[in-house]
N, C-alpha and C positions, 0 to 999 in steps of 0.2 A: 194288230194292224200297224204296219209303219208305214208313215209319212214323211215326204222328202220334200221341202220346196226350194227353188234354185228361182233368183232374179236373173232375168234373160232378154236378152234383145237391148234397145237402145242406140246411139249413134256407133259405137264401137262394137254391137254385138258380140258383150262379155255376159259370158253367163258366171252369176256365185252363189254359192251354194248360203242359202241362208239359214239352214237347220232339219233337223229331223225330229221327230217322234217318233216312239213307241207306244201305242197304249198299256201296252204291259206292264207300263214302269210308272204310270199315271193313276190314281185313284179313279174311281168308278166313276164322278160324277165326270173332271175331266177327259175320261177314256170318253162316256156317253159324248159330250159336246166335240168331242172329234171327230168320233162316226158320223157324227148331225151333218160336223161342218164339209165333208166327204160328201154327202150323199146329197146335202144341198148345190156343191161344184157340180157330183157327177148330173144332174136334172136339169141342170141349166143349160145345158149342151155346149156345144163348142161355138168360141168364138174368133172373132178376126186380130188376131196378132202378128203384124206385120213386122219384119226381120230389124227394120230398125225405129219399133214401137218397144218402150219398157214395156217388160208384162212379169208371169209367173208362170215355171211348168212345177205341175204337184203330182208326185206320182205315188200311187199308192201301193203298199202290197201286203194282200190279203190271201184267205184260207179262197178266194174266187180266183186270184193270179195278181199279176202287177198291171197296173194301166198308168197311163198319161192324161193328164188335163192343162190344157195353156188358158191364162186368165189374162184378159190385158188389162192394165193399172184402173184402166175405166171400166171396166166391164160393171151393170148395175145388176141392183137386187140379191139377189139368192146369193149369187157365187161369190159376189163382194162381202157380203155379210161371212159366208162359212170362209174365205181364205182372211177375213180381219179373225176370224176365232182360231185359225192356225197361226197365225201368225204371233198373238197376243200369248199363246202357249209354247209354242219357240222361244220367246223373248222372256216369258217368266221363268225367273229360276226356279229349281225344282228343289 
């Protein structure tokens, strides 16, 4: 599975790309809390990020196809919880 997440929106509506995963390249326990934090976004359904609201588009692609998901900075529960765990795994070095 790769994971792509890009900071998006805001007063300037700049998107940057803030890192990738691969589970592939991650230990098993890592890979597992990837898939979690994935599957926790994709349950939460979609929500309102407006063009010039920061948020996050995280797009996945899997052995299912590639999809989209937009999170905005405030978005609660589930989705906030799985994109703080992609993101803490972006940021730690490997």
């Amino acid at each position: 599975m790769l994971v792509s997440v890009d900071r998006t929106g805001g007063y300037a509506g700049i998107e940057q790309s803030v890192g990738t995963l691969d589970t592939a390249n991650l230990g098993s326990g890592p890979a597992e809390a990837v898939r979690d934090a994935v599957a926790d976004i994709a349950a939460a359904g979609p929500d309102e990020v407006g063009a010039d609201l920061s948020g996050y588009q995280v797009t996945v692609e899997d052995e299912e196809g590639a999809r989209t998901y937009f999170l905005s900075e405030e978005q609660p529960g589930v989705a906030q919880r799985g994109l703080e765990v992609l993101l803490r795994y972006i940021e730690t070095p490997r």
